[in-house]
Residue, then its C-alpha position, 0 to 999 in steps of 0.5 A: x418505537x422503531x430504533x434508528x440505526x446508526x449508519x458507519x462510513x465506509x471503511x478506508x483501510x490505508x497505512x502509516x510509515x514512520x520512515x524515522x523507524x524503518x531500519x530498512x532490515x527489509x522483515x516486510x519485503x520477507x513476510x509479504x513474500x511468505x504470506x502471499x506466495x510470492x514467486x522468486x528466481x534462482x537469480x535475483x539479481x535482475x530487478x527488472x522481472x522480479x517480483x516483490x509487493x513491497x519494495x524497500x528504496x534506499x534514499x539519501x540527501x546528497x551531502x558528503x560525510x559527515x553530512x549524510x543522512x540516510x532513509x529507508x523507504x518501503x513501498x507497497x501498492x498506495x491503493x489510490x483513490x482519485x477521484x470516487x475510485x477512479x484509480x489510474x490503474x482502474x480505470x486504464x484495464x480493459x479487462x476489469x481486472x483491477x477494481x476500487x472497493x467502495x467496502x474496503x478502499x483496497x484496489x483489487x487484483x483478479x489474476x483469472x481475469x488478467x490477460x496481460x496487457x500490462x497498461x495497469x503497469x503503465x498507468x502506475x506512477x508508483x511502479x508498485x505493479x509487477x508482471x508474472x513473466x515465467x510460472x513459479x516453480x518451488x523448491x523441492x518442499x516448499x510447496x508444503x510451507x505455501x499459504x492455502x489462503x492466497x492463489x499462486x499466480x500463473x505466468x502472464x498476469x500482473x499482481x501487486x500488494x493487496x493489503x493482505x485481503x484474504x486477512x480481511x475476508x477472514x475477520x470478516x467472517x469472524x466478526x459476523x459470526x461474533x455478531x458485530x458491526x465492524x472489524x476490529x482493529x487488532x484482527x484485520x493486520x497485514x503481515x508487514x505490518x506484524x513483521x516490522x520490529x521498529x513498529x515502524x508501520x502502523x495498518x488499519x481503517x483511516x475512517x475510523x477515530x478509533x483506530x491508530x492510523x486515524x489518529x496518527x494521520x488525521x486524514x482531511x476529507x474536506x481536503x483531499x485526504x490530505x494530513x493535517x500531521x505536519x510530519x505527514x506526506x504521500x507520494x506524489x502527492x500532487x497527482x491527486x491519486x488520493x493515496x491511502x498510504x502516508x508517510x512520517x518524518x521529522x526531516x524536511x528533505x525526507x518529505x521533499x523527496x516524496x514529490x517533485x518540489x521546485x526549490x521555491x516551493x514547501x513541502x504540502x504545498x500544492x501548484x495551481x494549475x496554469x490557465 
């Protein structure tokens, strides 16, 4: 009698961000930086050439005190989907690049393949892509303390956040020789997602029920992805890129401030387009 062999979906690896947690103490920004050999400058002040894969936004809701309230808002790469992996970097790079893995979910970033047209930068409507305008250059010693694991990047070519995918490689690796099917959840985590001491992000597969970021946002298939969580949101969620990082809040001008609603419109709600 031949066993049938129980066939899994493909993993969708996406995030859940708590924005009533985030602290905004920026230990993501930090660990990401570390973890994946970020280059930095001398002089950061100048936001527009520096490098960062996760960037922390400062949002407030306009009132004067002691109205005010404030939200912290970090955001890597949203690896979109759009419509059967057509990302709106994916498909604007004439180099390939960038690609959508149909395994993972994650939008890659091939540096050696980059030669710098920065049309992925353009076509990002997250502005979560950053160029490399100079060679990094280390501190005398701190060469020593960079990951083996992850390629420091040349000038001349984009890179972004790439949900840590030297971590995934490595469990990979793990889970096969352990003989399982699947990764497990505890041994596929990006460092921010370990860093973060509010427990504020919460990492894993959105396909699997097991898995917490799956339970937390209760993606709908049927739907666009969309969350059936009522605190659940994404940016620019009306693009329909179908992006795999959501985000929590309690406040309702927290989440109208993830998309351009007009004041007559709901948050979720989606336009019909005009004819």
């Amino acid at each position: 009698m031949k066993h049938e062999q129980k066939h899994n979906p493909p993993m969708k690896y996406g995030m859940a961000i708590d924005l009533d947690k985030c602290t905004g103490c920026g230990a993501c920004m930090v660990a990401c930086m570390s973890e994946n050999n970020v280059p930095f400058k001398k002089d950061e002040s100048n936001k527009l050439d520096s490098i960062t894969w996760i960037r922390v936004y400062k949002l407030t809701n306009g009132k004067s005190f002691p109205d005010t309230e404030i939200c912290y808002l970090p955001r890597p790469c949203q690896h979109c989907e759009g419509h059967g992996g057509h990302s709106p970097c994916v498909s604007v790079c004439p180099a390939t690049a960038t690609d959508y893995s149909q395994e993972t979910g994650i939008v890659s970033q091939i540096y050696t393949r980059c030669f710098g047209c920065r049309y992925c930068m353009a076509a990002c409507p997250y502005h979560a892509r950053y160029f490399n305008w100079w060679d990094p250059v280390w501190p005398d010693g701190m060469e020593k303390s960079l990951s083996p694991n992850v390629s420091p990047r040349m000038r001349g070519v984009v890179e972004k956040c790439s949900f840590c995918f030297h971590r995934y490689q490595q469990a990979k690796n793990k889970a096969y020789l352990d003989g399982e099917r699947r990764v497990p959840e505890e041994a596929y985590q990006t460092a921010c997602t370990q860093a973060c001491p509010a427990g504020a992000i919460v990492f894993g597969d959105l396909n699997n029920p097991t898995h917490k970021v799956h339970q937390i946002v209760k993606p709908d298939p049927h739907n666009g992805n969309k969350s059936k969580n009522p605190r659940a949101f994404r940016l620019l969620e009306r693009l329909g890129t179908n992006t795999k990082v959501y985000y929590l809040s309690s406040r309702e001008w927290v989440r109208r401030a993830g998309d351009n609603y007009l004041e007559h419109e709901k948050t979720g709600q989606v336009s019909k387009p005009h004819h």
